[in-house]
One Martini backbone bead per residue (centre of mass of N, CA, C, O) as a GRO file, in nm:
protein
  136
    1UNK     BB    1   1.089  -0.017  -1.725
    2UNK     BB    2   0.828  -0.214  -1.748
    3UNK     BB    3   0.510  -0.258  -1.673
    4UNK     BB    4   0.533  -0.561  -1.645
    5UNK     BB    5   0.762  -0.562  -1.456
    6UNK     BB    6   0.729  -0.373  -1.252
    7UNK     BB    7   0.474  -0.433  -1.090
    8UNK     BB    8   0.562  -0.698  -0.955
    9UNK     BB    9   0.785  -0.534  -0.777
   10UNK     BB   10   0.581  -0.361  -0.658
   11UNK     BB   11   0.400  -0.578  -0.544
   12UNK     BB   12   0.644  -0.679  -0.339
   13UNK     BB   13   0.747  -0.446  -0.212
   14UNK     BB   14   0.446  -0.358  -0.040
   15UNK     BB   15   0.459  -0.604   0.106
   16UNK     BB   16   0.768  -0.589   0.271
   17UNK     BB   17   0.714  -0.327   0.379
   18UNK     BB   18   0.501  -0.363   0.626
   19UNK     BB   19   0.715  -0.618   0.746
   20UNK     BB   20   0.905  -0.462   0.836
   21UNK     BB   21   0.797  -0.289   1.026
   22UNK     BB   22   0.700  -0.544   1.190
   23UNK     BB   23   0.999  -0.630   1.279
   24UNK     BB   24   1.075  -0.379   1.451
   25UNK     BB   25   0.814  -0.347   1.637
   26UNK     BB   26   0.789  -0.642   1.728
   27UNK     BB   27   1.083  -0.817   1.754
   28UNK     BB   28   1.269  -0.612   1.803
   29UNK     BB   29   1.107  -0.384   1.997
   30UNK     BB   30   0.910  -0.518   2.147
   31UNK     BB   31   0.628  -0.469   2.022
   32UNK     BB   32   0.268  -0.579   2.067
   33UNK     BB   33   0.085  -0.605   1.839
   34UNK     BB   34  -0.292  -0.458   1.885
   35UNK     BB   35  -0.636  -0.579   1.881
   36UNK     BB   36  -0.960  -0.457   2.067
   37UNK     BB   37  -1.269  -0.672   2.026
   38UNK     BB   38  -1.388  -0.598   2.332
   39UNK     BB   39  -1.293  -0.901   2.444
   40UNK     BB   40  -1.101  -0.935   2.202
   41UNK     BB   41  -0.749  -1.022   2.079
   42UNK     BB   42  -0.562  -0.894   1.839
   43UNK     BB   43  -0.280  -1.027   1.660
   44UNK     BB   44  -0.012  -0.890   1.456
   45UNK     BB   45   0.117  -1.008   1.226
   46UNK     BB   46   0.267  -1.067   0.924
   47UNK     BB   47   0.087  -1.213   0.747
   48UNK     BB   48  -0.153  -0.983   0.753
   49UNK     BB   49   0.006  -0.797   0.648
   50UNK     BB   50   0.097  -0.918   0.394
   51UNK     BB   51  -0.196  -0.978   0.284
   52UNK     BB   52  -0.316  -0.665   0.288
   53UNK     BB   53  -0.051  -0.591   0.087
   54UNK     BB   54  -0.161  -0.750  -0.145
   55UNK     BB   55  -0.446  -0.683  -0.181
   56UNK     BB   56  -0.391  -0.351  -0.229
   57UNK     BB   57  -0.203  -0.429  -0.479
   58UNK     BB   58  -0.354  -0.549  -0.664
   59UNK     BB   59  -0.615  -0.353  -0.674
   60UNK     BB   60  -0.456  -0.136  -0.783
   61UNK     BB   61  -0.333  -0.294  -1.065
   62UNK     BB   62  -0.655  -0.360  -1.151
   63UNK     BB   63  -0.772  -0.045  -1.183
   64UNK     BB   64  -0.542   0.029  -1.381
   65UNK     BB   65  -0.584  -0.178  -1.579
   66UNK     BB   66  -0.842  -0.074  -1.625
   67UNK     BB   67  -0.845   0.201  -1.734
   68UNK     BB   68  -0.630   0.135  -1.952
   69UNK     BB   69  -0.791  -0.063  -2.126
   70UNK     BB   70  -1.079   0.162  -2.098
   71UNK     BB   71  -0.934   0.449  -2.210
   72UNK     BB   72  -0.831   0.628  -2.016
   73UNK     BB   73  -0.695   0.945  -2.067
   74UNK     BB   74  -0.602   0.922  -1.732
   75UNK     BB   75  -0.526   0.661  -1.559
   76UNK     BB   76  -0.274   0.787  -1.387
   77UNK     BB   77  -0.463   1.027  -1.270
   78UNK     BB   78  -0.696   0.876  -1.131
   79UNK     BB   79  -0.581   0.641  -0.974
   80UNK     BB   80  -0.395   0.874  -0.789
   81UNK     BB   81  -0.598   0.955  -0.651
   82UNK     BB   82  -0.762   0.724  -0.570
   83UNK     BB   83  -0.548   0.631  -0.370
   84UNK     BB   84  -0.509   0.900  -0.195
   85UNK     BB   85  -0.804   0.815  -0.085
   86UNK     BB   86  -0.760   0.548   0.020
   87UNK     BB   87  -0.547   0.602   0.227
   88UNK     BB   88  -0.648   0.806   0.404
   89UNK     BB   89  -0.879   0.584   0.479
   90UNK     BB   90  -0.711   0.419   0.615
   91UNK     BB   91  -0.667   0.564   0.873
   92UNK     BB   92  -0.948   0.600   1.030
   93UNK     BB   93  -0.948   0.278   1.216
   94UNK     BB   94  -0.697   0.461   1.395
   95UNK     BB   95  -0.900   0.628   1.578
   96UNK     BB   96  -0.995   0.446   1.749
   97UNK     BB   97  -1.038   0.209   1.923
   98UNK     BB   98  -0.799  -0.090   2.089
   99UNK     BB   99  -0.531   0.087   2.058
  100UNK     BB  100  -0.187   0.172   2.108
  101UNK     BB  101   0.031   0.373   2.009
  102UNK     BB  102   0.226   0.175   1.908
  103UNK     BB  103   0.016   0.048   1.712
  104UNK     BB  104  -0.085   0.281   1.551
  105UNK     BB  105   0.205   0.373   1.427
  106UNK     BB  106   0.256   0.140   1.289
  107UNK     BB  107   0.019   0.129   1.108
  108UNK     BB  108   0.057   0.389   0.964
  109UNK     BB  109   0.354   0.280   0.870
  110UNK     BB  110   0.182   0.049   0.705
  111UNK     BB  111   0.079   0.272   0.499
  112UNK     BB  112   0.261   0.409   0.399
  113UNK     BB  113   0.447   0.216   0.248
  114UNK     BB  114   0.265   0.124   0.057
  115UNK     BB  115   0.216   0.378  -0.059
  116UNK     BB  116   0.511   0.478  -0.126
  117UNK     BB  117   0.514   0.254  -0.356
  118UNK     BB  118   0.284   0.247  -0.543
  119UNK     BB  119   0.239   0.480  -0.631
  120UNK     BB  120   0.473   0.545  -0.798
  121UNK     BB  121   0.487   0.285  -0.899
  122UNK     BB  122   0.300   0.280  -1.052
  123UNK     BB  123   0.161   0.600  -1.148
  124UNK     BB  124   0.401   0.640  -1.277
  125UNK     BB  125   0.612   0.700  -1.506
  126UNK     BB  126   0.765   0.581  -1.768
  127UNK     BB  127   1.028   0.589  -1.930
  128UNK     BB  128   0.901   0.545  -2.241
  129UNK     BB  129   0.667   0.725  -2.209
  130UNK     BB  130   0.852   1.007  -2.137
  131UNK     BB  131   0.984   0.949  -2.443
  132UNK     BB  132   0.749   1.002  -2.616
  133UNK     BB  133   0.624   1.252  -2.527
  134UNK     BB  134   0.916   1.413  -2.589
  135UNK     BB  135   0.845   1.344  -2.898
  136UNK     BB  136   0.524   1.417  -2.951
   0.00000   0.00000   0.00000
């Protein structure tokens, strides 16, 4: 599939991915994701969920999309990179104060879906490429 087609599928499935986690969590297995700041306490829908992974999905195929533009000689082995260190640090306000751990999980396993999703589906080598590849 070329990254044309490839791409928008890809960042369809990224956006899918942690809306399923959350309707596991919380409407199936009935636990309310809740984040709590101060006085205030935030429920994490489905819609802030599928917004966040529009949001990472569109950015990472954004940057991928820049780099091979302008010539970035490894444009997939540096995005790669870049994703896993995003990643990584997507995790760092789960450690904070504010929820429960059933809400610290279920966002965890939604940030993995996104990252399990996007890495490989975007920074993966395409086909096509990897038959230039062994060919040229």
């Amino acid at each position: 599939m070329s990254p044309r087609r490839r791409r928008p599928a890809v960042t369809a499935l990224a956006v899918l991915a942690p809306v399923l986690v959350w309707l596991v969590a919380d409407p199936w297995l009935g636990h309310r994701l809740w984040i709590a700041d101060g006085e205030q306490t935030l429920d994490i829908g489905a819609v802030p969920v599928a917004v966040v992974a529009l949001f990472a999905s569109l950015s990472g195929w954004g940057l991928l999309a820049v780099l091979e533009r302008f010539g970035a000689r490894r444009a997939r082995t540096i995005w790669t990179a870049v994703a896993g260190a995003v990643l990584t640090v997507s995790f760092l306000p789960l450690l904070g104060d504010g929820m429960d751990g059933g809400t610290r999980a279920s966002l965890a396993l939604m940030h993995l879906a996104v990252g399990a999703v996007l890495i490989p589906g975007l920074g993966g080598r395409s086909r096509e490429a990897g038959a230039g590849a062994a060919r040229g």
